[in-house]
C-alpha positions as CSV (number, residue, x, y, z in Angstrom):
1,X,12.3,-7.5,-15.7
2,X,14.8,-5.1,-15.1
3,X,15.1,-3.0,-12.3
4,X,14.1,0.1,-13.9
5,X,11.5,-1.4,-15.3
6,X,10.3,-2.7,-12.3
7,X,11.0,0.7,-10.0
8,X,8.2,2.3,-12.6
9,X,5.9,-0.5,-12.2
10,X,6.4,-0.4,-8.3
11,X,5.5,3.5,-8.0
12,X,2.8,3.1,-10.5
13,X,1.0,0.5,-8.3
14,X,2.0,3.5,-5.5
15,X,0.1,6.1,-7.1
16,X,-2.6,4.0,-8.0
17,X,-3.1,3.0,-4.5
18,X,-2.7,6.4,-3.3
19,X,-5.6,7.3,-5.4
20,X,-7.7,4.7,-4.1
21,X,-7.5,5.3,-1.0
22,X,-10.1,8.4,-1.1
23,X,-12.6,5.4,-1.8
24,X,-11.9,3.6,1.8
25,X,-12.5,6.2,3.9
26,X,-16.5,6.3,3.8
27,X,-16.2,2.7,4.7
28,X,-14.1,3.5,7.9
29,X,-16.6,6.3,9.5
30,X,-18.4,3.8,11.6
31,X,-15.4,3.0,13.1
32,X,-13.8,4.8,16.0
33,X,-10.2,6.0,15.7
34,X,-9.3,3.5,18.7
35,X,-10.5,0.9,16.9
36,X,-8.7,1.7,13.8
37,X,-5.6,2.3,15.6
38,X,-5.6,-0.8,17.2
39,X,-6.6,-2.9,13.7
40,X,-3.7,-1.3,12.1
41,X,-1.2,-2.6,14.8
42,X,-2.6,-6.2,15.0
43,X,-2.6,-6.6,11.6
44,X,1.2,-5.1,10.8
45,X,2.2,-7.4,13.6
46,X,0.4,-10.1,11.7
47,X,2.4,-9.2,8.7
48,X,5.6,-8.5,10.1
49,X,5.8,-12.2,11.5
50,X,4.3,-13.7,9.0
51,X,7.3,-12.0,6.8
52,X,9.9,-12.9,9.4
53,X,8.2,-16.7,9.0
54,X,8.2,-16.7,5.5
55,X,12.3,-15.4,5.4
56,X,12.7,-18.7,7.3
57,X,14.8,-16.0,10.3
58,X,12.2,-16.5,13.0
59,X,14.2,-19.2,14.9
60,X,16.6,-16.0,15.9
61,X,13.8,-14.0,17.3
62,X,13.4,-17.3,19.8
63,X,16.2,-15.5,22.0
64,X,14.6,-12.2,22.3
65,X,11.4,-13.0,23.8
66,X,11.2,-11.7,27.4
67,X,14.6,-9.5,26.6
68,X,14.5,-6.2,27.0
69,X,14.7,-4.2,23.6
70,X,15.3,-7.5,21.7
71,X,19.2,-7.9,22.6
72,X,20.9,-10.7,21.3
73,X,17.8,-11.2,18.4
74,X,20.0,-11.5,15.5
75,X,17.0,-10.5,12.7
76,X,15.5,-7.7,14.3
77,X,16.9,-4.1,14.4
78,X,18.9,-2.9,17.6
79,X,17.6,0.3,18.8
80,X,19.9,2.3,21.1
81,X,19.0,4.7,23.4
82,X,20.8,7.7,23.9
């Protein structure tokens, strides 16, 4: 596939999921927005190091565990404060 090709196929599946999203809601009204909130950051952790897992690069997140703002973690991002 080339990448043309596939850039229109990735923002078709956008759209369409943008327009499914209307769809969801009612299902989410029992919920409180705390709850909600906290589902959607469990779950993108869940995802994020299952993707770090799957990349085979979470041996270099070992280091960073107890570090402040992940120094010396070679496959995350280093954030700088100014």
């Amino acid at each position: 596939m080339t990448e043309n090709r596939r850039g229109v196929v990735l923002g078709a599946g956008a759209y369409l999921l943008w327009g499914l999203f209307p769809l969801y809601w009612p299902l989410l009204e029992p919920a409180t927005s705390l709850e909600i909130l906290a589902h959607r950051f469990v779950w993108s952790l869940v995802v994020v190091v299952g993707l770090i897992a799957v990349r085979r690069r979470l041996g270099g997140c070992a280091g960073c565990c107890g570090t402040a703002a992940g120094s010396g973690c070679s496959s995350l991002p280093r954030w700088s404060s100014r």
